[in-house]
C-alpha positions as CSV (number, residue, x, y, z in Angstrom):
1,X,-136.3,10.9,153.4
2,X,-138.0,10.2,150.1
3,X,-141.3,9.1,150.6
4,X,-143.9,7.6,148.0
5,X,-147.6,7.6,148.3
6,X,-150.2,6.2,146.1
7,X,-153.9,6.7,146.1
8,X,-156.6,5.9,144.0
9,X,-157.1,2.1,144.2
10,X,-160.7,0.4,144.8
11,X,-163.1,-1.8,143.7
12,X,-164.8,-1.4,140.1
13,X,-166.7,-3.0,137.6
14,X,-165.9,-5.0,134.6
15,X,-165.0,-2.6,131.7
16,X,-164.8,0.4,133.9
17,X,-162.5,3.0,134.8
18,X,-159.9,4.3,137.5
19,X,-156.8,6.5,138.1
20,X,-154.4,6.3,140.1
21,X,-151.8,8.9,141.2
22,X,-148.7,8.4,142.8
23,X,-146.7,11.8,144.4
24,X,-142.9,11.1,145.3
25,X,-140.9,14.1,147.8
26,X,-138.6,14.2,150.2
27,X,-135.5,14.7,147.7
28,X,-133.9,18.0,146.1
29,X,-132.9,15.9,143.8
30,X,-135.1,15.1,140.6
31,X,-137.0,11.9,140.3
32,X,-136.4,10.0,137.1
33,X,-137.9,7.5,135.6
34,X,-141.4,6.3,137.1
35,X,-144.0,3.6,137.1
36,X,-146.8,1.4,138.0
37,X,-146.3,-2.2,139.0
38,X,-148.5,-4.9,140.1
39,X,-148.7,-8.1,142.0
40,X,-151.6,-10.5,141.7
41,X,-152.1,-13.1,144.0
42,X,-149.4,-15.9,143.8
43,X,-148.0,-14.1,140.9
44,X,-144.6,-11.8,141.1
45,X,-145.0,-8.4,140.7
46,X,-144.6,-7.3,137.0
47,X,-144.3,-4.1,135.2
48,X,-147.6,-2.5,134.1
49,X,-146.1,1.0,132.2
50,X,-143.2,3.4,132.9
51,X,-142.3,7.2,132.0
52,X,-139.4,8.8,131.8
53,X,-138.9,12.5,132.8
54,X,-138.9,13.4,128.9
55,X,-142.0,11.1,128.7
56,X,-140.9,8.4,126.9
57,X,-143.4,5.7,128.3
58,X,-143.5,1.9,128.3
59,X,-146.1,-0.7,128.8
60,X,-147.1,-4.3,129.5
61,X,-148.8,-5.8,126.7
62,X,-151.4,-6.6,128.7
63,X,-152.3,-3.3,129.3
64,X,-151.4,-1.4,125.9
65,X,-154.4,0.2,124.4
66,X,-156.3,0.3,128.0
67,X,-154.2,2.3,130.4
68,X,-152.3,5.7,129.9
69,X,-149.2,6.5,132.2
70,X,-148.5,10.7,132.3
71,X,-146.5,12.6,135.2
72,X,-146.2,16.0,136.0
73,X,-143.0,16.8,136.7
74,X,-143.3,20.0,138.8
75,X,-145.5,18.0,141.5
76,X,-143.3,14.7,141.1
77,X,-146.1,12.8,140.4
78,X,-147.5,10.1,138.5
79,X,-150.8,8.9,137.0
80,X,-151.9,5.3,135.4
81,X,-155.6,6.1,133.6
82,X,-157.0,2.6,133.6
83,X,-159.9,2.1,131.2
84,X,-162.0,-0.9,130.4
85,X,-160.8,-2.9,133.3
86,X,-161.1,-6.8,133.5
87,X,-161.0,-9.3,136.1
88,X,-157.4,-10.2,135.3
89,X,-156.0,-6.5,136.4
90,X,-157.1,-7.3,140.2
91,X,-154.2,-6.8,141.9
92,X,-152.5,-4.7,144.4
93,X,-150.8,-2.1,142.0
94,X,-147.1,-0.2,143.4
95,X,-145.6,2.8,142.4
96,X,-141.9,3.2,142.1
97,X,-139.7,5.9,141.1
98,X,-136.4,6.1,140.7
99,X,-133.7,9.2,142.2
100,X,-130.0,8.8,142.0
101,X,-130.1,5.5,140.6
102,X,-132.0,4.6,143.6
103,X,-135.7,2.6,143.3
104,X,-138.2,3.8,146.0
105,X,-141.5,2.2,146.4
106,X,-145.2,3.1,147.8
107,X,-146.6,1.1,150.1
108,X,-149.5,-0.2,147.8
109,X,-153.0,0.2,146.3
110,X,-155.9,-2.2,145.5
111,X,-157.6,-2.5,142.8
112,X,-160.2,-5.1,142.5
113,X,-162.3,-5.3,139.3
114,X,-165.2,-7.8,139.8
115,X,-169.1,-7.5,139.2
């Protein structure tokens, strides 16, 4: 059973830092593409950045220029570098990966920025 499990999340300042990791497993069969999501309150969850296993990566506009999505693929896992954080990224952040066409998701991290 393929399980997801983030880790990471908390409470920082304005214009601080974080990372988060995210480790997938319970497959013998490779994880594809990965990424971070995020739901604010009353918002819908929305993409923050993917990678692919070749990593190609994508990002939210939001976040281009702040955060860094990398993986490593022999531990089928996933980082999101978050740097100069603002109030507006407080949200609880979700990683999801993807294997055989199938999306699996973690159960959740907060992150809070606030001073």
């Amino acid at each position: 059973q393929v399980q997801v499990v983030e880790s990471g999340g908390g409470l920082v300042q304005p214009g601080g830092s974080l990372e988060l990791s995210c480790a997938a497993s319970g497959s013998i069969f490779r994880f594809t593409d990965m990424g971070w999501y995020r739901q604010a309150p009353g918002k819908q969850r929305e993409l923050v950045a993917t990678i692919t296993r070749g990593g190609s990566t994508n990002y939210a506009d939001s976040v281009k220029g702040r955060f860094t999505i990398s993986r490593d693929n022999a531990k089928n896992t996933v980082y999101l570098q978050m740097n100069s954080l603002k109030p507006e990224d407080t949200a609880v952040y979700y990683c999801k990966t993807v294997c055989l066409g199938v999306d699996y998701w973690g159960q959740g991290t907060q992150i809070t920025v606030s001073s």
